[in-house]
C-alpha positions as CSV (number, residue, x, y, z in Angstrom):
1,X,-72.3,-37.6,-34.6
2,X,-70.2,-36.7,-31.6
3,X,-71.7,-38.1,-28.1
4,X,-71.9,-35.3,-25.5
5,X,-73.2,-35.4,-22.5
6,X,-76.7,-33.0,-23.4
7,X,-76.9,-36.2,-25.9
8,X,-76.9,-39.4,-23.4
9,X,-79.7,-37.1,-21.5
10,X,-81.5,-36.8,-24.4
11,X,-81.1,-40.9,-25.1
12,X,-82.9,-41.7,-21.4
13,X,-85.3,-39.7,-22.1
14,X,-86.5,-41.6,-25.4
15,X,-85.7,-44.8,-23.7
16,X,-82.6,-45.3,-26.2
17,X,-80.1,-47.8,-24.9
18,X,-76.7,-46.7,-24.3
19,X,-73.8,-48.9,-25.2
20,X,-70.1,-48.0,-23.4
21,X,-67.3,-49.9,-23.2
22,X,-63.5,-49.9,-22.1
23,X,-60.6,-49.1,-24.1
24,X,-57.0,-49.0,-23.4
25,X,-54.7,-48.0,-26.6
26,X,-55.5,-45.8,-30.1
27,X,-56.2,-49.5,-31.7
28,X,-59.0,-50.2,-29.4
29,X,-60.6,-46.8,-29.2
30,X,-60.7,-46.8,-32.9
31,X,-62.2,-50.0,-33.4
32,X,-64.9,-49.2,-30.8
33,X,-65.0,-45.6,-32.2
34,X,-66.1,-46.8,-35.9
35,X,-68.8,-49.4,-34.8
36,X,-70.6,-46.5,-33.4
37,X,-70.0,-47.2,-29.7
38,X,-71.6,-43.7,-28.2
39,X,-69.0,-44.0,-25.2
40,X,-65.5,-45.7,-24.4
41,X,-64.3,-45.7,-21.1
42,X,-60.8,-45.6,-20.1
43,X,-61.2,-47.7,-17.1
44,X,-58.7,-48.6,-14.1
45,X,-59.2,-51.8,-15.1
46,X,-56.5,-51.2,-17.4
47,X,-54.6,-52.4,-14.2
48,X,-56.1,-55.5,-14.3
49,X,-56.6,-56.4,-17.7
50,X,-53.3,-54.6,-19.6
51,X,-50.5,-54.5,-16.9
52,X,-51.1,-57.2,-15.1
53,X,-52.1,-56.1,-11.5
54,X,-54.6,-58.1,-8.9
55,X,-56.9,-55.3,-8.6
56,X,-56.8,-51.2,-9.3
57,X,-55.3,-49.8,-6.7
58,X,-51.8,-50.0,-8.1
59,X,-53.2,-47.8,-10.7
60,X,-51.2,-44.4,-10.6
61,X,-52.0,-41.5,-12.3
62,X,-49.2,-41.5,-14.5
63,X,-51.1,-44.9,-16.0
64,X,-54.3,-43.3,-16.4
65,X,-52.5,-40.5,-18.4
66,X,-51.0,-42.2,-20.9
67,X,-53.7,-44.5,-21.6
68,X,-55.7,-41.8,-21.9
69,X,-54.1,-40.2,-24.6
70,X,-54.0,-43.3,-26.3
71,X,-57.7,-43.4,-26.5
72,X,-58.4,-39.6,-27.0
73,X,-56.1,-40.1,-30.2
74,X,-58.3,-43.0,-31.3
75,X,-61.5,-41.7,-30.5
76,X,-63.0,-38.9,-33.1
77,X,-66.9,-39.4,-31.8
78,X,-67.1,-41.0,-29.1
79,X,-67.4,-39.6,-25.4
80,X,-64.4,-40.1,-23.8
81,X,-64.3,-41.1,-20.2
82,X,-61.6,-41.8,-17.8
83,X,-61.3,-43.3,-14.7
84,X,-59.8,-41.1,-12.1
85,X,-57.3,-43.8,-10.0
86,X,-57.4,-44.5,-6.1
87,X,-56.3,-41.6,-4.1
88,X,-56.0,-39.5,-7.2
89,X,-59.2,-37.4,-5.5
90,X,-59.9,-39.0,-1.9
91,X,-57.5,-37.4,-0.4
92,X,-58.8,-33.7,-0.3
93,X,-61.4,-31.5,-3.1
94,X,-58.4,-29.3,-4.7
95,X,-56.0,-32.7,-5.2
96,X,-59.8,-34.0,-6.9
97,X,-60.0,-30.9,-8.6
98,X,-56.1,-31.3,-10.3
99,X,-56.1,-34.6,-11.2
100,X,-59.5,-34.6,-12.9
101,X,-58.3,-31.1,-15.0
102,X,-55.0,-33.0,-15.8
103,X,-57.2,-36.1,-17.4
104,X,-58.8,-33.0,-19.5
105,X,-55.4,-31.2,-20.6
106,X,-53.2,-34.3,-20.4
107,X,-55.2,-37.4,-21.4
108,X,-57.8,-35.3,-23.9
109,X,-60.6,-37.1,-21.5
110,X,-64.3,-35.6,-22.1
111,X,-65.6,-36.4,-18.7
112,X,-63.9,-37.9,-15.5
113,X,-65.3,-40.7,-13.1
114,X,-64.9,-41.7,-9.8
115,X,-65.9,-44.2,-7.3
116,X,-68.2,-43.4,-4.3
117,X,-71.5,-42.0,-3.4
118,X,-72.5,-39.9,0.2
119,X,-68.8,-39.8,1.0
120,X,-68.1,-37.9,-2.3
121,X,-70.6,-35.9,-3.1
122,X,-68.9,-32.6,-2.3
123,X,-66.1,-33.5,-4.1
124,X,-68.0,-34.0,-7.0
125,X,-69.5,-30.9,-7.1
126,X,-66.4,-28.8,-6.7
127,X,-65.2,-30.9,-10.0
128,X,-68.6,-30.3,-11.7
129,X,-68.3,-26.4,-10.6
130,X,-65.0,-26.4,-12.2
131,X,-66.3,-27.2,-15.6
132,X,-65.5,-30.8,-15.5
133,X,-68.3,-33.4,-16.3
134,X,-68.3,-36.2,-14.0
135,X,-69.6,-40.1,-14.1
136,X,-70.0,-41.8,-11.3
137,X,-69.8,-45.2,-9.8
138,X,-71.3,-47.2,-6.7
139,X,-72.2,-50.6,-5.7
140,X,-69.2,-52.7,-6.3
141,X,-66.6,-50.1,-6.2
142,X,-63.1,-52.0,-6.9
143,X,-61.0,-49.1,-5.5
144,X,-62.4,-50.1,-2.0
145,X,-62.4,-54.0,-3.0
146,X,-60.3,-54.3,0.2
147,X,-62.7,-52.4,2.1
148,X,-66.1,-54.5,0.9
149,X,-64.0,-57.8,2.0
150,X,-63.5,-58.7,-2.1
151,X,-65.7,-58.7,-5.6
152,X,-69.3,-59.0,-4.1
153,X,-72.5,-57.7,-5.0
154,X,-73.9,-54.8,-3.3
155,X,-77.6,-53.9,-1.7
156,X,-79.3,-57.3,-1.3
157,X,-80.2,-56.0,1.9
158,X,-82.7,-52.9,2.7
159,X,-80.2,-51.5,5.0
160,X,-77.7,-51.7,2.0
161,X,-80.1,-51.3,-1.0
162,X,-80.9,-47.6,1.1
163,X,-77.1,-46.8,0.9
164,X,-76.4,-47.5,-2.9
165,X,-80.1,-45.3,-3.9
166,X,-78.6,-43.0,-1.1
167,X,-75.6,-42.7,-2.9
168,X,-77.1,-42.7,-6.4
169,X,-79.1,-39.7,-5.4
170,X,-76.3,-37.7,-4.0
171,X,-74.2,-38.3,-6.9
172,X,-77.1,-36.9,-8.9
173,X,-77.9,-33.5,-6.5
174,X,-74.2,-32.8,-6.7
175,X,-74.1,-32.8,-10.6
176,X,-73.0,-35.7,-12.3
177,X,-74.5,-36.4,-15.2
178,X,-74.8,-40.2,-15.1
179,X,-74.1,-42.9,-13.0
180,X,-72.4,-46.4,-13.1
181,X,-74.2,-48.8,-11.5
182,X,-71.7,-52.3,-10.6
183,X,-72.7,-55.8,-9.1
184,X,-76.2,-54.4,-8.2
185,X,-79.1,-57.0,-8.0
186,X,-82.0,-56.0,-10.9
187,X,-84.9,-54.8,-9.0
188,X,-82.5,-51.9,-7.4
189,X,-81.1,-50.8,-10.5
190,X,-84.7,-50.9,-11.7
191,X,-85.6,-48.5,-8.8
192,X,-82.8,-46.3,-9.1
193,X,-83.1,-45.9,-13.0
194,X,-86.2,-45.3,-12.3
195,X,-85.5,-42.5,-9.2
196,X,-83.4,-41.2,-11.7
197,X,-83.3,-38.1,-14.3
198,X,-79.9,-38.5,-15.1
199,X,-78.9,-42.4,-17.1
200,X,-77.4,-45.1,-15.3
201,X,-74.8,-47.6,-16.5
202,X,-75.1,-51.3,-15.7
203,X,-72.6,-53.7,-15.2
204,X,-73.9,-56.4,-13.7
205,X,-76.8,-54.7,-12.9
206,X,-79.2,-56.2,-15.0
207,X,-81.4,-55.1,-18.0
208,X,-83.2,-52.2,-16.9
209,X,-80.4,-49.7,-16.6
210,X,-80.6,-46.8,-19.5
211,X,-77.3,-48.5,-20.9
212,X,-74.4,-50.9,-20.3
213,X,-70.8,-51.0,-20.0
214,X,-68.4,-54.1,-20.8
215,X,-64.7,-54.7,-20.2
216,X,-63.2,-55.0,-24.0
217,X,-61.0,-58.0,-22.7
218,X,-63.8,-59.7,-21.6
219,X,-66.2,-59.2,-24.2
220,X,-63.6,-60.0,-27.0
221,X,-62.4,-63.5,-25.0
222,X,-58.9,-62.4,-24.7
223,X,-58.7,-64.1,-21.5
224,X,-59.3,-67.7,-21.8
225,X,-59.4,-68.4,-17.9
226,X,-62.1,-66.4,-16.7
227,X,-65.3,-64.9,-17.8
228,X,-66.9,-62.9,-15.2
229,X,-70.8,-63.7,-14.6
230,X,-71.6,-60.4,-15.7
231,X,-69.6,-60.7,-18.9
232,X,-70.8,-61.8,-22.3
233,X,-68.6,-62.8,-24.9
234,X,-68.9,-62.1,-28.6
235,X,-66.1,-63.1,-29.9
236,X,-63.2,-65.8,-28.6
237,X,-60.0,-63.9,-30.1
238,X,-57.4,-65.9,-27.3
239,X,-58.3,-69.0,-29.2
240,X,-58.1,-67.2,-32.5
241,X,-54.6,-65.3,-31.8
242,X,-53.5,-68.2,-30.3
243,X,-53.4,-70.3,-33.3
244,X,-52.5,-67.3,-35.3
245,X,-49.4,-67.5,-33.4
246,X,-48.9,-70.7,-34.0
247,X,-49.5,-70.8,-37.8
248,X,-47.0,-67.7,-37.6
249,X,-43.8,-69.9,-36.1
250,X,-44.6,-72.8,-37.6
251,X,-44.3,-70.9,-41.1
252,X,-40.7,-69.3,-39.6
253,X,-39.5,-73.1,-38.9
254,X,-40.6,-74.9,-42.1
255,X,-39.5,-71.8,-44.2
256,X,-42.8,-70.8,-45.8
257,X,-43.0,-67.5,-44.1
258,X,-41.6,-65.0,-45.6
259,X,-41.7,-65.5,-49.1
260,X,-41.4,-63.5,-52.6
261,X,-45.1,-61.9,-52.1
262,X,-43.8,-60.8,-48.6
263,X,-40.0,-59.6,-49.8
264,X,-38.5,-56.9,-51.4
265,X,-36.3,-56.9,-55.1
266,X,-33.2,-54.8,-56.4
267,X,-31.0,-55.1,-59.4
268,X,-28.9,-57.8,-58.1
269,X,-26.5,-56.8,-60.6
270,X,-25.7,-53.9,-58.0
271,X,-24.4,-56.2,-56.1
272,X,-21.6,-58.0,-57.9
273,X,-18.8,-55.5,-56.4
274,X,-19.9,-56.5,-53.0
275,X,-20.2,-60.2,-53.4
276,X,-16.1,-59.8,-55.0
277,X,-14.7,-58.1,-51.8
């Protein structure tokens, strides 16, 4: 059954657990797609975890665009969302307003999402008004990871906790239909799931958020050097590719790769005016 919005709704409200995680190519998305993953998420992470940038920021648009269409190909139930990049929408409403229609017409995305609470809310109306769905995402917001002096957890403090429900609420009044909630401590997602009629995504955020999002590198081990706290891993596929690799040209070397099962025949006899000349 194809995920729409109307449906994650409808999930919160029975208390149904939501399940969302990124994808980057057709491969992925398909994968994800067939296991019955309600939503994939085309994140900026991509910068991160597929072209080898720092953080997101180098991100351009042109990136989220093609990856995108990857995905949208891959993807035949699941909502598709897609990460609008940094300064694809902070710089005024009607840039917003483009690039998150271009993700729609270009990328095939479902929804859009963006980073930001107070500061965006009008934005994320004009969007919404436009007929464009929109996620969003506060706390840790890695777009401003420069801004928030690097990867920390956001709200232990009143004064801060007040900002991130601030910004969850705005979000909510100005019409998008759920919200991503990063590097929150548990008792204020609690609250704010709670505060809440539309569903919130966790990462890091602990268990009572109305679902969860994971990075598909990081859940699938493809990076041996790091696992982030927030991370679980349910599979260990660097180790496993790894020594698939290594079976692989060790097989080239001794000879044992390719052989007949993995060749192609002919009537060589087609051949004896070519091996005369």
């Amino acid at each position: 059954m194809t995920t729409t919005i109307r449906k994650l709704a409808e999930m919160k409200r029975a208390g149904e657990k939501i399940p969302m995680v990124t994808a980057y190519d057709y491969t992925a998305a398909r994968i994800a797609d067939a296991a019955g993953i309600p939503i994939i998420l085309v994140g900026d992470s991509l910068g991160m975890v597929v072209l080898g940038y720092d953080s997101t920021i180098p991100v351009t648009m042109d990136d989220m665009l093609r990856h995108a269409r990857m995905v949208s190909r891959g993807a035949s139930d699941a909502l598709v969302v897609v990460d609008l990049p940094f300064m694809a929408y902070q710089v005024d409403a009607s840039e917003a307003m483009r690039n998150a229609g271009r993700l729609m017409q270009e990328g095939g995305a479902h929804t859009v999402k963006l980073e930001g609470g107070v500061a965006i809310a009008d934005t994320v109306r004009r969007i919404v008004d436009a007929g464009v769905p929109v996620m969003g995402h506060i706390g840790l917001t890695p777009q401003s990871v420069n801004a928030l002096g690097g990867y920390r957890v956001q709200g232990r403090t009143r004064a801060a906790a007040r900002r991130v429900l601030d910004d969850a609420l705005a979000l909510q009044n100005a019409g998008a239909y759920s919200v991503v909630l990063e590097c929150v401590p548990s008792p204020l997602a609690r609250l704010i799931t709670q505060r809440l009629a539309i569903p919130t995504i966790g990462i890091g955020a602990g268990p009572d958020c109305d679902g969860q999002v994971q990075v598909f590198h990081d859940m699938l081990g493809l990076f041996a050097d790091f696992v982030p706290r927030h991370a679980r891993r349910y599979a260990s596929l660097a180790g496993d590719i790894g020594a698939a690799f290594r079976r692989y040209a060790d097989d080239v070397r001794s000879g044992a790769f390719p052989t007949a099962a993995e060749s192609f025949t002919m009537n060589e006899s087609l051949l004896a005016d070519l091996r005369d000349e």
